[in-house]
N, C-alpha and C positions, 0 to 999 in steps of 0.2 A: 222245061228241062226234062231230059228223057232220066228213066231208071239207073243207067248205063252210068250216066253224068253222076247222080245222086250217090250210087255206089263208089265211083269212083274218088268223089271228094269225102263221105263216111271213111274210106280206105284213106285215106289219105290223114286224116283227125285221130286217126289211131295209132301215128308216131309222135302225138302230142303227149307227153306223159303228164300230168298232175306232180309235181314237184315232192310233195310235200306226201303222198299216199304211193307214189310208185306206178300208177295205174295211168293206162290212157281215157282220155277224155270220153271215148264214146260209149266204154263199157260201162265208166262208171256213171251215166247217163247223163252227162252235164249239157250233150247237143240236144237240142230240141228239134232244130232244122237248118235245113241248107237251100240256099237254090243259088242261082248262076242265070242268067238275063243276055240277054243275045248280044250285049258287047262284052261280055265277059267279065262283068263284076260282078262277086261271089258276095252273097254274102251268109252269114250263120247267125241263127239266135239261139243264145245258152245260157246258162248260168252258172256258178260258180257252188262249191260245197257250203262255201258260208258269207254272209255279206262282208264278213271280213278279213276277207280272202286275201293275207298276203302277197302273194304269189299269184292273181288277179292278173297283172300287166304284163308278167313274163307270158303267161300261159298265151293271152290276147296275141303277143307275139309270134308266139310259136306258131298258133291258128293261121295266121297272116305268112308265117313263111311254110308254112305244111300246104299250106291252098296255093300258094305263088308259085310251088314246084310245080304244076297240073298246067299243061300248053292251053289249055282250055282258058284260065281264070288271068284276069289283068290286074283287078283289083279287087282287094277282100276288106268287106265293112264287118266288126264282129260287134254284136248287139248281147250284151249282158242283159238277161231281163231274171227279175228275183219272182214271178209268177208259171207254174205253179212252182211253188219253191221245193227246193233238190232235196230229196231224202234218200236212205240206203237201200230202199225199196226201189228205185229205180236203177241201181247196177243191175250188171247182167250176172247171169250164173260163174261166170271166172271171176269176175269182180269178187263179188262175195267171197269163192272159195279162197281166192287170192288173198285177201283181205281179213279172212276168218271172221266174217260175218255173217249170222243163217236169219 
């Protein structure tokens, strides 16, 4: 998968918002990674803010139709994985300021 592709579905993960904090997914670093396979199954591995993540299955959702918008992807596998596990230290700078965390 070219840079191009990788960009384009990061761009794409960031009208995912996080229900529950207001943020999208990618700032608040919950994507690990992406790729995309030459018939066009996308997939992502991420994790969630907490394992007990209400809001888990909608977000899954939304991953699944934020990637299905891109002419590129046919189908999107989304892999929850709890390793390394998610802390505040991995938002980005708007995250945080967003958030009023330092």
């Amino acid at each position: 998968m070219d840079k191009a592709m990788e960009e384009s579905m990061m761009g794409a993960l960031e009208n995912v918002i996080d229900p529950e904090l207001g943020i999208d997914i990618v700032n608040l670093g919950l994507v690990y990674g992406v790729h995309l396979d030459e018939d066009g199954n996308a997939g992502v591995e991420m994790t969630l803010t907490s394992m007990g993540c209400p809001m888990g299955p909608q977000i899954v959702a939304s991953v699944e139709e934020a990637l299905g918008e891109l002419p590129e992807v046919k189908d999107t596998n989304v892999q929850i994985v709890w390793s390394p596990p998610w802390d505040k230290e991995m938002m980005s700078r708007y995250a945080k300021i967003a958030l009023g965390v330092s």
